[in-house]
C-alpha positions in Angstrom: 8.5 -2.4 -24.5 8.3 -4.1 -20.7 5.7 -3.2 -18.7 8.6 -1.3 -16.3 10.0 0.4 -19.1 7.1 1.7 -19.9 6.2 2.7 -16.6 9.9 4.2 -15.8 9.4 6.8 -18.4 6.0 7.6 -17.8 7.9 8.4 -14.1 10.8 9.4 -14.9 9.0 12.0 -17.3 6.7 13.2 -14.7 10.3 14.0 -12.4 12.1 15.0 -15.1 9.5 17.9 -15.6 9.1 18.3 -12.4 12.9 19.3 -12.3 12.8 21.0 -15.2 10.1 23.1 -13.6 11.3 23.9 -10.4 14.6 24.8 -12.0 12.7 27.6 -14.6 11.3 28.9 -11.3 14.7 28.9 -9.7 17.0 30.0 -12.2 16.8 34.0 -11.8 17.1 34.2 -8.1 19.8 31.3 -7.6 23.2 30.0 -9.2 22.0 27.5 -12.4 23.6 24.7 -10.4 21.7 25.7 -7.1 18.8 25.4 -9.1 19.5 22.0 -10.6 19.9 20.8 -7.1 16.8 22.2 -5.7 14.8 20.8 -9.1 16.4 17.5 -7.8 15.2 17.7 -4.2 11.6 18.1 -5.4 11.7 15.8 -8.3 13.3 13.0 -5.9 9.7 12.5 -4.3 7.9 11.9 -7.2 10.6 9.8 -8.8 10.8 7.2 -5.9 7.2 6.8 -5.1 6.6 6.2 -8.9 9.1 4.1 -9.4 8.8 2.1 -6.3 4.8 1.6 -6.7 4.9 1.4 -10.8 7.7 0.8 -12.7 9.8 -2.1 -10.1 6.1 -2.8 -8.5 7.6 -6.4 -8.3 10.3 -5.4 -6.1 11.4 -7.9 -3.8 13.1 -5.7 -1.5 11.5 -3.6 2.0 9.9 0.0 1.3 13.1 1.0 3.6 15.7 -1.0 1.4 14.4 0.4 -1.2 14.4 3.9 -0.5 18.3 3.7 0.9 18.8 2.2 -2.5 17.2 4.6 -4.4 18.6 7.8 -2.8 22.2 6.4 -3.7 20.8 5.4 -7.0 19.4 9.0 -7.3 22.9 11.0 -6.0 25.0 9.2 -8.4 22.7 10.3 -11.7 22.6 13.7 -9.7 26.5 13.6 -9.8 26.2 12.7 -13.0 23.6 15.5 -14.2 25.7 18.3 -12.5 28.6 17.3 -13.9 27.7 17.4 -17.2 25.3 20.3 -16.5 28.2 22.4 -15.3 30.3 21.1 -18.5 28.0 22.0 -21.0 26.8 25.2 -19.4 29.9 26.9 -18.1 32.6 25.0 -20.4 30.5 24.8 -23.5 28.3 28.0 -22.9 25.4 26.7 -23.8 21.6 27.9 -22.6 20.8 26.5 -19.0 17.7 24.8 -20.1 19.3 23.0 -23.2 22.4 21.8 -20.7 20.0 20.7 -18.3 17.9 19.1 -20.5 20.9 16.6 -22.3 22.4 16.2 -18.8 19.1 14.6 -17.3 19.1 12.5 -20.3 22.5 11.1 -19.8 21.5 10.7 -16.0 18.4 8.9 -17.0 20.2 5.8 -18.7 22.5 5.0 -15.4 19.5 5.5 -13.0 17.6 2.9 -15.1 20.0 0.6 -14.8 21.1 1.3 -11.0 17.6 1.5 -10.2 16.4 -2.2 -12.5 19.3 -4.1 -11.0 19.9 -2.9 -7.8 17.8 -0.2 -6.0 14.4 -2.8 -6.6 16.2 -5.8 -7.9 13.5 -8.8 -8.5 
């Protein structure tokens, strides 16, 4: 495994549980998908600064290029988790945390690959 690959899912673990965690928290007093979204807010943080200062160290782009890059990066797995999120939980009826869990998943791949190629492209 790549040094960056290694390091994007040591970081994307570390958001992805912080997500997860904020959404457990959440989950009672707001609407599931209010909850995914705030789990996203807070998760954003720690997803850019560890992917920006470990996993795309290399990056040739500005701290500010990055980070305008990165927050598009991050909507577009965001509209991709709630999607799904909402799919699996009020089409398919399944448990929040479950449907959360496989739609961060599905998220993770494209953010990878926005994030490798364009976000901190080398």
């Amino acid at each position: 495994m790549s040094r960056s690959g290694f390091w994007f899912l040591v970081v994307g673990s570390a958001a992805a549980l912080t997500h997860m965690g904020v959404f457990a928290l959440l989950q009672r007093e707001v609407w599931p998908e209010m909850a995914n979204a705030l789990g996203f807010i807070v998760a954003f943080g720690v997803s850019f600064a560890g992917h920006r200062f470990l996993s795309f160290q290399d990056t040739g782009n500005s701290m500010r290029q990055s980070l305008g890059r990165f927050a598009v990066t991050a909507l577009l797995g965001f509209a991709s988790n709630e999607l799904v999120f909402v799919v699996l939980l009020r089409g398919l009826q399944w448990r929040s945390l479950l449907a959360l869990l496989l739609a961060m998943i599905f998220a993770a791949a494209q953010t990878f690959l926005l994030s490798r190629y364009w976000a901190f492209k080398r």
